[in-house]
BALOBA-1460 file (C-alpha; in Angstrom, 3 decimals):
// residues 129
<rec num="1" residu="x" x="16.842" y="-3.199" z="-29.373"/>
<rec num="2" residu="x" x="13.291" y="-3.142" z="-27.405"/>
<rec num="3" residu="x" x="13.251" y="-3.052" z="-24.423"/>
<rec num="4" residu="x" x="10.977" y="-5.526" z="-22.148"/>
<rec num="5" residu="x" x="8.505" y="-4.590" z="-19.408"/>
<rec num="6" residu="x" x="10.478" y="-7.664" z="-17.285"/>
<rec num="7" residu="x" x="13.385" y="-5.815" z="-17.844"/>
<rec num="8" residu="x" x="11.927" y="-2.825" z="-16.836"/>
<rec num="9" residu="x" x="10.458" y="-4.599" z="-13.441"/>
<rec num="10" residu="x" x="14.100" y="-6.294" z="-13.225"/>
<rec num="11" residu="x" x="15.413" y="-2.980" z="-13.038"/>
<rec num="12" residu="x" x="12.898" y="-1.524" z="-10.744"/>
<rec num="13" residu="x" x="11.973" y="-4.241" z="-8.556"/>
<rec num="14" residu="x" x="8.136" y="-3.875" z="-7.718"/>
<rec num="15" residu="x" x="6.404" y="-6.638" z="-6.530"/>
<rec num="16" residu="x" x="2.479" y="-7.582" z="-6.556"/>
<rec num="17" residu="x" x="0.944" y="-6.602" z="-3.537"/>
<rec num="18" residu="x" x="-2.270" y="-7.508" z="-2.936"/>
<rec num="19" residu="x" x="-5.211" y="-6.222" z="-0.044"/>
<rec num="20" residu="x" x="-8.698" y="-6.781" z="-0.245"/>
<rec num="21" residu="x" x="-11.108" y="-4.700" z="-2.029"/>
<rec num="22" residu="x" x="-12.668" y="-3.700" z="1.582"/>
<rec num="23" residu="x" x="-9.588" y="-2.220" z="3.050"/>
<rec num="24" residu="x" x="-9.190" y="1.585" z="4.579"/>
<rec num="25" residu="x" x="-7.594" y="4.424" z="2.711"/>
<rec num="26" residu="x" x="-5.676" y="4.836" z="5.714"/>
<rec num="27" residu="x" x="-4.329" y="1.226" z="4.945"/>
<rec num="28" residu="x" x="-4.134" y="1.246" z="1.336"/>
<rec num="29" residu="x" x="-1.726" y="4.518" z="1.238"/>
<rec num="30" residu="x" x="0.188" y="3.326" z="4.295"/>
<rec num="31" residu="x" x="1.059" y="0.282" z="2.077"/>
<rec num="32" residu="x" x="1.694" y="2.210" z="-0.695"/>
<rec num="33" residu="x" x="3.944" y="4.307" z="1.053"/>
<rec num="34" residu="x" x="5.812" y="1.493" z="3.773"/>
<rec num="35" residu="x" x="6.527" y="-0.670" z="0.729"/>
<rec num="36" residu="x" x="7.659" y="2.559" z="-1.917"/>
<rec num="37" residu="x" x="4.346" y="0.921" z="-4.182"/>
<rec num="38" residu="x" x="2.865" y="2.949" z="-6.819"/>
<rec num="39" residu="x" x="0.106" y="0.399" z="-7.202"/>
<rec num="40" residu="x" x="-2.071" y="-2.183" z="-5.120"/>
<rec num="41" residu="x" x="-3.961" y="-5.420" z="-6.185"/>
<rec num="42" residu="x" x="-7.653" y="-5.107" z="-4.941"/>
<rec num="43" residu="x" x="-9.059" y="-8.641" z="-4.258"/>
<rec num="44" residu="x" x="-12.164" y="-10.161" z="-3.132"/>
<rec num="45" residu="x" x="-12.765" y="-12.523" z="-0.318"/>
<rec num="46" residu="x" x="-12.369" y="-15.261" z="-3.184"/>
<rec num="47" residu="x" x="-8.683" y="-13.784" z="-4.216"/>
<rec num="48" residu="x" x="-10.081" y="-12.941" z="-7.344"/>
<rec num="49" residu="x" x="-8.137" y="-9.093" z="-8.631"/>
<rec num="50" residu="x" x="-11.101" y="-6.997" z="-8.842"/>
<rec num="51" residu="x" x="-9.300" y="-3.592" z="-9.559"/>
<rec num="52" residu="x" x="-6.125" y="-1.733" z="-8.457"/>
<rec num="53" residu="x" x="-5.594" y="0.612" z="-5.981"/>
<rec num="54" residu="x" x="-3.249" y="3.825" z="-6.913"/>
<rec num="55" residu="x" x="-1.796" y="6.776" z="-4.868"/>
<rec num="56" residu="x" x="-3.972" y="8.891" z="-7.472"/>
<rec num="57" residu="x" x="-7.125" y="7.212" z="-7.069"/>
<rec num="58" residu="x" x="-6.876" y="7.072" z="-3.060"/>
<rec num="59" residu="x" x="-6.069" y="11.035" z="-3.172"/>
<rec num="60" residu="x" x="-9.336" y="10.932" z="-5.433"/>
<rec num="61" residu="x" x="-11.227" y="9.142" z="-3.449"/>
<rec num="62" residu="x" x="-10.075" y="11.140" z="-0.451"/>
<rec num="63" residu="x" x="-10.835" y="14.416" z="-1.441"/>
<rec num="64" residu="x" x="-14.607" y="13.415" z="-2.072"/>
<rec num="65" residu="x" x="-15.076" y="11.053" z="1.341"/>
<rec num="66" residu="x" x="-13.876" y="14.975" z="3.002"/>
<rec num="67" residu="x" x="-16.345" y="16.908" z="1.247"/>
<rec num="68" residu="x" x="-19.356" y="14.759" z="1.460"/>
<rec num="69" residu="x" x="-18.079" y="13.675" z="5.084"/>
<rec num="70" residu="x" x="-18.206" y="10.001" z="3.874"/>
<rec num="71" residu="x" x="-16.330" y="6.889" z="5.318"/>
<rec num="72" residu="x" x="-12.573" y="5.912" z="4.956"/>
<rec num="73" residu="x" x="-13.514" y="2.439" z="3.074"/>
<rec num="74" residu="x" x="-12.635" y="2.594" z="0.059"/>
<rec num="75" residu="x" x="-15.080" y="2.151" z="-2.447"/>
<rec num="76" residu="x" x="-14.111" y="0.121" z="-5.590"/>
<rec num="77" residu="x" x="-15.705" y="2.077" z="-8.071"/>
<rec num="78" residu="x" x="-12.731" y="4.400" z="-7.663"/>
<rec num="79" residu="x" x="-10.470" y="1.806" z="-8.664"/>
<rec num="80" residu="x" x="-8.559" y="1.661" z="-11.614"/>
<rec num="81" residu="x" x="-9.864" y="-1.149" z="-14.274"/>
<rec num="82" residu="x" x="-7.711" y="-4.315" z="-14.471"/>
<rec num="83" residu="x" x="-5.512" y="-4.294" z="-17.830"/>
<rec num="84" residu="x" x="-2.897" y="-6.848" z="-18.212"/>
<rec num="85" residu="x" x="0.443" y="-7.176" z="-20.144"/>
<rec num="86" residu="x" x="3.049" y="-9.605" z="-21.057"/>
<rec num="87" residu="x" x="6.750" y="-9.481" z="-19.186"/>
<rec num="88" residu="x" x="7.575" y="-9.856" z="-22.540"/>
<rec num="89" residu="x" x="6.294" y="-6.984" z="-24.051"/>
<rec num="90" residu="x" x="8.034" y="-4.383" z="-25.405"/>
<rec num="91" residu="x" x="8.140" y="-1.176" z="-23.146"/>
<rec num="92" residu="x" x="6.905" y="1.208" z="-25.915"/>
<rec num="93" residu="x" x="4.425" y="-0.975" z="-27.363"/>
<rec num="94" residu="x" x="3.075" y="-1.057" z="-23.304"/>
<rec num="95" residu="x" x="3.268" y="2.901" z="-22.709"/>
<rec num="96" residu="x" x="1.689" y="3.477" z="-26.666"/>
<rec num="97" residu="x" x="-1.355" y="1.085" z="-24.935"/>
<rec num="98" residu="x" x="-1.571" y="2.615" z="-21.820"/>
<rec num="99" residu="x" x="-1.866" y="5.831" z="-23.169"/>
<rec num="100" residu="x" x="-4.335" y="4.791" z="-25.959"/>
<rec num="101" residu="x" x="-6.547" y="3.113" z="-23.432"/>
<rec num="102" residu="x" x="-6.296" y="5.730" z="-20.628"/>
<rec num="103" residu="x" x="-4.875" y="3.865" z="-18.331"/>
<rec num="104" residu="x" x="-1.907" y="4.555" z="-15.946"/>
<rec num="105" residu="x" x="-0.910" y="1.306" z="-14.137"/>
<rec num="106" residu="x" x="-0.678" y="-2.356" z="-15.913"/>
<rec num="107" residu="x" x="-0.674" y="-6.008" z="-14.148"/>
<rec num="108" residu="x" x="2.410" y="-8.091" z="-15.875"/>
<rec num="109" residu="x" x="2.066" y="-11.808" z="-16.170"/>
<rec num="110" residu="x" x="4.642" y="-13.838" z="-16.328"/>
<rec num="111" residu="x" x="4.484" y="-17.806" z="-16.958"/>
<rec num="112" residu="x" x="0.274" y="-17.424" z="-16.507"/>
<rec num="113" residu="x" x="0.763" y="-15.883" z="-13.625"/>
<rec num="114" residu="x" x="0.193" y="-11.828" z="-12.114"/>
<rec num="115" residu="x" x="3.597" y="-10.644" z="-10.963"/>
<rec num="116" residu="x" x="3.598" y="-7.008" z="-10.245"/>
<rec num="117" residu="x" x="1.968" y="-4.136" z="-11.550"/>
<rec num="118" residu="x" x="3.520" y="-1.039" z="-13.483"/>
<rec num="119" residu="x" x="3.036" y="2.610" z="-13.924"/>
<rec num="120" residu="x" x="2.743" y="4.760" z="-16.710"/>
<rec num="121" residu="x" x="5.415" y="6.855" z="-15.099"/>
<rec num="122" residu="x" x="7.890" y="3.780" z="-14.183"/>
<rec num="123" residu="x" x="7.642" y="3.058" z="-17.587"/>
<rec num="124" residu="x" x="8.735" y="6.525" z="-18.755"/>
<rec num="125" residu="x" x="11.047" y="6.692" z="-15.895"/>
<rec num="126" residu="x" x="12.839" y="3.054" z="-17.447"/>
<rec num="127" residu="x" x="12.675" y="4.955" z="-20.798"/>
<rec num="128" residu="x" x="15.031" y="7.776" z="-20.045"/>
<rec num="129" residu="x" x="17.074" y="6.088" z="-17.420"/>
């Protein structure tokens, strides 16, 4: 039997959370952290997703605003790209993807709609557990 990635987020209940595209690190990883997220929705001032925000890209980004002695923003280029997936895909036909595509967190739709976003390593965690 195949497991679905709505079963998955079923199981481990992470929401869509969404901040725009502008915010601070400081911001972004105190969200991250408050809310137990492994992922945030980066919008525009039109609520259009324009990338996604993980703790491994605001670490990035971090380490390279302290050694240039740049700003807090952050900057979207650090962002992860926007890749989607079904709630009703299978969960190793979405890690095989991930991996082949180099990606490590996934926006689900469900009914047409985002509904959360995903990890690479929620997904492996669902796989074992």
């Amino acid at each position: 039997m195949t497991v679905s990635i709505g079963e998955v987020l079923h199981k481990i209940g992470r929401p869509l959370v969404q901040a725009p595209h502008h915010s601070s690190l400081q911001s972004l990883s105190q969200l991250l952290s408050y809310a137990g997220l492994d992922a945030i929705l980066l919008i525009d001032r039109e609520k259009r997703a324009v990338g996604v925000a993980t703790a491994k890209t605001i670490v990035h980004h971090l380490a390279r605003s302290a050694r240039a002695g740049a700003s807090s923003a952050f900057v979207l280029s650090f962002a992860e790209e926007i890749e989607c997936c079904s709630a009703l895909d299978g969960l190793t036909e979405v890690a095989a993807r991930m991996l082949q595509a180099g990606v490590s967190v996934l926006l689900v739709e469900e009914n047409g709609e985002l509904s959360a976003t995903v990890t690479f390593d929620r997904l492996c965690e669902a796989a074992l557990g």
